[in-house]
C-alpha positions in Angstrom: -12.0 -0.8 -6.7 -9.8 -1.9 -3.7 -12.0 -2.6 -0.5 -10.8 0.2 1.9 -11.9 -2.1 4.7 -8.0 -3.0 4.3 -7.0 0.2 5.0 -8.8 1.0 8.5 -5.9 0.6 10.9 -4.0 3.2 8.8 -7.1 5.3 8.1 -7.4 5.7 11.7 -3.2 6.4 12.7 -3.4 9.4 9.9 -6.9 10.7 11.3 -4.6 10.8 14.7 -2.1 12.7 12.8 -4.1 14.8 11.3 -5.7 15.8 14.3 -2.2 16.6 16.3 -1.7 19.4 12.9 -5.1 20.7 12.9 -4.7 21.7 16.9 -1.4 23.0 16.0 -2.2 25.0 13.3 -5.2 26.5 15.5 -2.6 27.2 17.7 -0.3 29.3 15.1 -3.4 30.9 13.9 -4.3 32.0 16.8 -0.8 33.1 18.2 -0.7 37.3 17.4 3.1 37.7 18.2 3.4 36.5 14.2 3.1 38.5 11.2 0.3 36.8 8.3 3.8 35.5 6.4 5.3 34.8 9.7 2.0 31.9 10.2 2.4 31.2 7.1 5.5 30.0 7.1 4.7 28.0 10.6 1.9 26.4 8.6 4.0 25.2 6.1 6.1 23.4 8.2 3.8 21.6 10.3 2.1 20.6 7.3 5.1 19.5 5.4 6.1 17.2 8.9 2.9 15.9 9.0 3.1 14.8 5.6 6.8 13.1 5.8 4.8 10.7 8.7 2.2 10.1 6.2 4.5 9.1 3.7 6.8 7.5 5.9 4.0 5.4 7.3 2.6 4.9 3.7 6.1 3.4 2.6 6.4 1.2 5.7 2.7 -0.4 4.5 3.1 -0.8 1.2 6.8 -2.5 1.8 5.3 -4.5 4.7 1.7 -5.5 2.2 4.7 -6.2 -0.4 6.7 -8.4 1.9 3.8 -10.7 2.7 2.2 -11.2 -0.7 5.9 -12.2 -1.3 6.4 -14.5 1.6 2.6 -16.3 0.9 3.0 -17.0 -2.5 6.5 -18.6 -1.8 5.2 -20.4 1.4 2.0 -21.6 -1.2 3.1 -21.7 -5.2 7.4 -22.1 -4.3 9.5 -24.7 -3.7 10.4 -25.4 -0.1 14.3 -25.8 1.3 16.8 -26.2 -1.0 15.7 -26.8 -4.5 18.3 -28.6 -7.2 18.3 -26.9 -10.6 15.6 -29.8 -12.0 13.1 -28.5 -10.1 13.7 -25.1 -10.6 13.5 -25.7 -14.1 10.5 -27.8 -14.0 8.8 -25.1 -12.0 9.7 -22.5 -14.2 8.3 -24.2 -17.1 4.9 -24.7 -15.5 4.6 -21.4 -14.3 5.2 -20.6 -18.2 2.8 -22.7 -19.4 0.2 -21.4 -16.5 0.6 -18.0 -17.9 -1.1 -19.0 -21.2 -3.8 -20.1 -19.6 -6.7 -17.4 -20.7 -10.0 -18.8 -19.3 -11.1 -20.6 -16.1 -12.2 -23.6 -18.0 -8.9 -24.5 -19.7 -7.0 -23.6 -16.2 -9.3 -26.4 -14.6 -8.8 -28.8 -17.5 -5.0 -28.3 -16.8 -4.9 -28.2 -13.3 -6.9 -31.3 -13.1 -4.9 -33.1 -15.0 -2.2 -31.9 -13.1 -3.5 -33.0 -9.7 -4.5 -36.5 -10.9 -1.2 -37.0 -12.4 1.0 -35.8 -9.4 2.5 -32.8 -11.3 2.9 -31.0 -8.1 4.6 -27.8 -9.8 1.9 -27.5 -12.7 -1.4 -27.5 -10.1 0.4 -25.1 -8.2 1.3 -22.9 -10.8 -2.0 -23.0 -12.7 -3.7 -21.7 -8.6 -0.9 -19.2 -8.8 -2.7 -17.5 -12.1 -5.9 -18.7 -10.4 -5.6 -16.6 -7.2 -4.0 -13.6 -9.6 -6.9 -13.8 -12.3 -10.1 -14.4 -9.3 -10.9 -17.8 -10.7 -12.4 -19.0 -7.7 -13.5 -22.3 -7.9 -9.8 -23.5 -8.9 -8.2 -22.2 -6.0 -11.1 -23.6 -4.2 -9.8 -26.8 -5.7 -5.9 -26.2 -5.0 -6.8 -25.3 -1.2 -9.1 -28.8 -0.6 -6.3 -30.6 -2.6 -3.5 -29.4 -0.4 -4.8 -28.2 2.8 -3.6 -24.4 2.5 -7.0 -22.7 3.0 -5.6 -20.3 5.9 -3.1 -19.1 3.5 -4.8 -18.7 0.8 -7.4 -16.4 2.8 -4.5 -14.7 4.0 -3.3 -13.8 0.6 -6.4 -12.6 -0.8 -7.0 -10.4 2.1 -4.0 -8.2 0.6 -5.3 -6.1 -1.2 -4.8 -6.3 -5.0 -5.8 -4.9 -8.5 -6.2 -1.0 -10.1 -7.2 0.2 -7.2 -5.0 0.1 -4.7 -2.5 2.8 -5.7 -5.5 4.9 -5.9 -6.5 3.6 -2.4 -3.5 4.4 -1.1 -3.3 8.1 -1.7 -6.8 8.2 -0.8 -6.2 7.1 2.9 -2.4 8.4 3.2 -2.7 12.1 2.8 -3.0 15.5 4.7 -5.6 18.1 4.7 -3.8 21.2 4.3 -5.4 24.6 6.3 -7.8 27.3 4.8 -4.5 29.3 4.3 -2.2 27.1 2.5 -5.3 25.9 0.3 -4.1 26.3 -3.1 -0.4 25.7 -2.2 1.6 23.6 -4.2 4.3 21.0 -2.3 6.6 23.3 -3.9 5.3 26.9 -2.6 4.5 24.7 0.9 8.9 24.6 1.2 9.4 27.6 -0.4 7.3 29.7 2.7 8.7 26.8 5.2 12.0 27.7 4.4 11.4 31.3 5.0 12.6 32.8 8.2 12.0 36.0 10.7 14.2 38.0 8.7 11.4 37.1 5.5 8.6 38.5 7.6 8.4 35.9 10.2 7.6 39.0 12.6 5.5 40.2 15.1 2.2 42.1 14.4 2.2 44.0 17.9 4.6 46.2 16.8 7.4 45.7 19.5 10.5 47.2 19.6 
């Protein structure tokens, strides 16, 4: 399971936004110049914009989490500038032969060998699958070895694994009112899209 300890900055920007809708949905439940459908259908709405920030915000994080697992595993397991097709190849060929690896014991076997030998591309392939597959004392190894131990800390504070889609729509969701309770997304823009002429009316009866 995903340590939500990752998710506290955006735990606390969606308990801010969840706030700002519960006071305005006290405030539409407590305004009589609407009819039960006429709140209902003000409900709706602010729920349904609330939940476009959610998802909005949720996108932005999991693009920006994304980005940066990207950018650290090039910075730490890539080739730097401008590499010639060789040593793409060669790269490529160790990252294959990294990905048969299937126990910590042979990956430190290999990436031993590797680092004695100078095969630069094979020891950091076998600590890609290493960092991927939690086998901890061989990225221990690859970050004495090359001096990349802020890095690598920074990569394995992403979070990672089954859990993290799960984490996610944990922490990036809205509560919806008492009223719209068993509402559907669907039913939500169905009595969103409904307007005074539907029943968004007054209950005092004016004229």
């Amino acid at each position: 399971m995903a340590n939500l300890a990752a998710w506290a900055p955006a735990q606390k920007r969606v308990a801010s936004i969840q706030d700002e809708l519960n006071k305005k949905l006290d405030t539409i439940r407590d305004d009589r110049r609407y009819s039960e459908a006429g709140r209902e259908s003000l409900m709706a709405r602010a729920v349904i914009e609330a939940k476009q920030r959610v998802n909005q915000m949720r996108n932005e994080a999991v693009t920006e989490r994304e980005n940066s697992r990207r950018d650290l595993q090039r910075r730490l397991f890539g080739i730097s500038g401008n590499p010639d097709p060789q040593s793409m190849i060669a790269l490529r060929d160790a990252q294959d032969r990294a990905d048969q690896l299937e126990n910590i014991e042979a990956a430190q076997r290999v990436y031993n060998r590797a680092s004695e030998s100078g095969d630069t591309y094979l020891a950091q392939a076998v600590a890609q699958v290493a960092v991927r597959k939690g086998w901890r004392d061989v990225v221990d190894a690859f970050s004495t070895d090359t001096g990349q131990s802020e890095l690598l800390e920074q990569l394995s504070d992403l979070p990672t694994g089954d859990g993290v889609n799960l984490a996610d729509t944990s922490v990036f969701r809205v509560s919806k009112p008492r009223e719209l309770a068993t509402c559907s997304d669907i039913r939500l823009e169905f009595l969103a899209k409904q307007t005074d002429d539907d029943g968004d009316s007054s209950d005092d009866g004016s004229e």
